[in-house]
C-alpha positions as CSV (number, residue, x, y, z in Angstrom):
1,X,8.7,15.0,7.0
2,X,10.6,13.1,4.4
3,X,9.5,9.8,2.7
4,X,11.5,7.0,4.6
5,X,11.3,3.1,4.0
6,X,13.0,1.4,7.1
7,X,13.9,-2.1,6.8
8,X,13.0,-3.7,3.7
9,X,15.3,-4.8,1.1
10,X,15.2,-3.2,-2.4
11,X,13.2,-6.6,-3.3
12,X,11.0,-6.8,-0.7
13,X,9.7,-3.4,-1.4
14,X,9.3,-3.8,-5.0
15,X,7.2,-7.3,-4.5
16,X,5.0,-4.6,-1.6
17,X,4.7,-2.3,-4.5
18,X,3.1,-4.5,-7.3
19,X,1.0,-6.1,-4.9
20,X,-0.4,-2.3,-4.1
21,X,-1.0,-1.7,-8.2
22,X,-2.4,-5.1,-8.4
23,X,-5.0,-4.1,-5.6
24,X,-5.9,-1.0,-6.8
25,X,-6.6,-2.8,-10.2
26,X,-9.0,-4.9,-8.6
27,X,-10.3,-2.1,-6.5
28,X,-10.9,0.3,-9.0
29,X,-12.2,-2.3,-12.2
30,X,-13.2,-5.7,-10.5
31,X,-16.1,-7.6,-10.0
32,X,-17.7,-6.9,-6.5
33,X,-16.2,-9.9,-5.4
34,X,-13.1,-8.9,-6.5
35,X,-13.4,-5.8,-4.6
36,X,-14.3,-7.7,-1.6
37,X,-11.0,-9.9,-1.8
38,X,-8.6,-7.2,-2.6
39,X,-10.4,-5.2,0.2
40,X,-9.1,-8.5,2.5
41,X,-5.6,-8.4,1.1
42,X,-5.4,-5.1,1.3
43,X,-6.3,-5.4,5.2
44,X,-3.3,-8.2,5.5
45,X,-1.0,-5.9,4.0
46,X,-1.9,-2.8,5.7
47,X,0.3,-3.9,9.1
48,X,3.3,-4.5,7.1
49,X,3.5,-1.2,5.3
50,X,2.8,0.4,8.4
51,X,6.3,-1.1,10.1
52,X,8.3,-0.2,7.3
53,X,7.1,3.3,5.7
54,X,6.0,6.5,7.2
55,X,2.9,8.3,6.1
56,X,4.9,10.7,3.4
57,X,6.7,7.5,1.6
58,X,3.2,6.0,1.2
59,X,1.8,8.6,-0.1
60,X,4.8,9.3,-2.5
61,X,4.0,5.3,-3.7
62,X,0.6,6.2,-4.3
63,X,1.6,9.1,-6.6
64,X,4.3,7.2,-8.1
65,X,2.5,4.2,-8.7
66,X,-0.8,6.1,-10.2
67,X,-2.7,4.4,-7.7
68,X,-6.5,5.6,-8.1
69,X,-8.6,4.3,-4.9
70,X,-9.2,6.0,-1.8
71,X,-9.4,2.8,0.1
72,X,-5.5,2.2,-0.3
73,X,-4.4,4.5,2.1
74,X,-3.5,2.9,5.7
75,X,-5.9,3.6,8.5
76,X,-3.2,4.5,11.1
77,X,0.6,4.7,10.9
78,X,2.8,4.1,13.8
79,X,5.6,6.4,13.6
80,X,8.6,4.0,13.8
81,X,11.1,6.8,12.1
């Protein structure tokens, strides 16, 4: 499978992928408390990267991005593609 991002503008993806390095800053050197609220956002965000990527472009963003914490990977994608 290829990496595929299915209706999102070239915005609207960008503002998806600083909010992911911004998480995985907090999730990787934050306070507990920190964790514990980027752990929340990331659970907000989760559904809405789910409708608009497939497993191999999140992954791809996770390599591209450097991002460093297990706990940023999507508990279940619904193939949409």
């Amino acid at each position: 499978m290829k990496p595929e991002v299915k209706g999102l503008t070239s915005l609207d993806a960008a503002v998806l992928m600083e909010k992911m390095i911004i998480l995985n800053g907090m999730l990787v050197h934050g306070t507990e408390e920190e964790k514990q609220r980027a752990t929340e956002e990331w659970n907000k965000l989760e559904p809405i990267i789910s409708r608009h990527l497939n497993c191999d472009a999140f992954e791809m963003a996770k390599r591209e991005l450097m991002l460093e914490d297990d706990r940023l990977t999507p508990s279940s994608f619904q193939n949409l593609f």
